[in-house]
FIDOSE-423502 format. One record per residue (C-alpha): x, y, z. Coordinates in steps of 0.25 Angstrom, whole numbers, padded with zeros to 4 digits, always signed. Example, Ala and Ser with C-alpha at 12.3 -4.5 7.8 and 13.67 -1.06 7.14 Angstrom:
2
+0049-0018+0031 +0055-0004+0029 
end
This chain:
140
+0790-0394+0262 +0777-0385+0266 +0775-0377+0278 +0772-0385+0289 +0764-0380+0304 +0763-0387+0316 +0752-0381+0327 +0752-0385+0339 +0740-0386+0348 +0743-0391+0363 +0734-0391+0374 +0721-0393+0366 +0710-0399+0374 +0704-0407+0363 +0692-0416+0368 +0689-0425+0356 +0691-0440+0356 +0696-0439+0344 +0708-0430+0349 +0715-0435+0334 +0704-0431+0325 +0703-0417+0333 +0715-0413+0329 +0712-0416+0314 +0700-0409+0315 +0708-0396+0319 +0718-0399+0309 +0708-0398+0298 +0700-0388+0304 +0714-0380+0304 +0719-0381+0291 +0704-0378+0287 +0704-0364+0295 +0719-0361+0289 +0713-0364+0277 +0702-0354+0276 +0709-0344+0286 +0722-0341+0280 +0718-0344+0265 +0725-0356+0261 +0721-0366+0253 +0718-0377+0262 +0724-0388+0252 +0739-0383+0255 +0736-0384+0269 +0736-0397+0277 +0741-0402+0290 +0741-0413+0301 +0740-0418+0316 +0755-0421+0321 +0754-0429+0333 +0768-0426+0340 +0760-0433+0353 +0746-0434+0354 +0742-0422+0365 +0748-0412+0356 +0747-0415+0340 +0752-0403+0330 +0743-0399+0319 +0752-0397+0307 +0749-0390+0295 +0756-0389+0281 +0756-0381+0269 +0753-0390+0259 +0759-0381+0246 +0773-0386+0242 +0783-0379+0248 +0772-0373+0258 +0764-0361+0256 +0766-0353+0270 +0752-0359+0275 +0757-0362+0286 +0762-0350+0290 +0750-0343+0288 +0743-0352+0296 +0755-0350+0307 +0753-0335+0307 +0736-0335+0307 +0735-0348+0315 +0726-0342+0326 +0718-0336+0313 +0717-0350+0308 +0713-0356+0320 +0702-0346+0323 +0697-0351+0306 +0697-0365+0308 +0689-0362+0320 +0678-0355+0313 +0679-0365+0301 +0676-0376+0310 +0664-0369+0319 +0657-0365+0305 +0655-0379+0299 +0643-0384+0302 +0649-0398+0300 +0646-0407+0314 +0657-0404+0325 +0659-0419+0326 +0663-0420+0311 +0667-0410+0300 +0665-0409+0287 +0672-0401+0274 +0669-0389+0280 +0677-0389+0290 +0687-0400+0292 +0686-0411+0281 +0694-0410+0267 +0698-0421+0257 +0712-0421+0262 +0708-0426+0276 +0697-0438+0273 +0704-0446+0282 +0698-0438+0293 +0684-0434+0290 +0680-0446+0298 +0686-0438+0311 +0687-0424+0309 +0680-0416+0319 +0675-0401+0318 +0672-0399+0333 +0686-0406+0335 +0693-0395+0329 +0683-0385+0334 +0688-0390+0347 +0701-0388+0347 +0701-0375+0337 +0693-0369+0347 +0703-0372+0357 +0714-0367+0350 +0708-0353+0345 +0705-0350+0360 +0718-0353+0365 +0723-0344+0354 +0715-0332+0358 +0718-0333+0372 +0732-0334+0369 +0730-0321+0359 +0723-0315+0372 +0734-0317+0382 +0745-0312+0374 
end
């Protein structure tokens, strides 16, 4: 069994017709921006959209090292780091918002996406997510 962490994201406004293919989007930009910001290789990281019900989907990630490698609890402990990285990694490709490319969001793992993967998507929504972040950092 390997680590396993589940992030909950409610009350996004997300404005794509492809609501679906929006939340892939973050899910690779997320795993991109772990990748680069904690150090980790990004072949023993991996995760997934679990639809419990369709307003509210979970983003899981897992360790993919047998027997894990605590991956998942760096990202846990960094995850407003790793937020603020994926953010960065997606605004500094150059590929067209309505697409992406290997820069940013496409790898050989996800081919069956490629066709739907969108870097403003996950800009979207990252962008939301990082503000609410740092206002939840300011009021506190």
């Amino acid at each position: 069994m390997s680590d396993v962490l589940e992030i909950k994201l409610e009350n996004l406004p997300i404005q794509h017709e492809e609501e679906v293919w929006s939340w892939e989007s973050l899910l690779y930009g997320l795993l991109n921006g772990s990748s680069v910001a904690l150090g980790i290789d990004r072949n023993d990281i991996d995760g997934c959209i679990y639809y419990k019900n369709r307003e509210n989907p979970s983003i899981i990630l897992y360790d993919k090292v047998p027997g894990g490698a605590g991956y998942m609890k760096e990202i846990y402990n960094q995850i407003e780091l790793t937020f603020e990285k994926s953010l960065e990694l997606l605004k500094g490709c150059s590929c067209g918002k309505e697409t992406s490319c290997y820069g940013c969001l496409k790898n050989y793992s996800n081919q069956f996406t490629h066709d739907f993967l969108s870097r403003g998507a996950a800009i979207e929504i990252l962008g939301n997510v990082v503000e609410q972040i740092k206002k939840e950092v300011i009021t506190k």
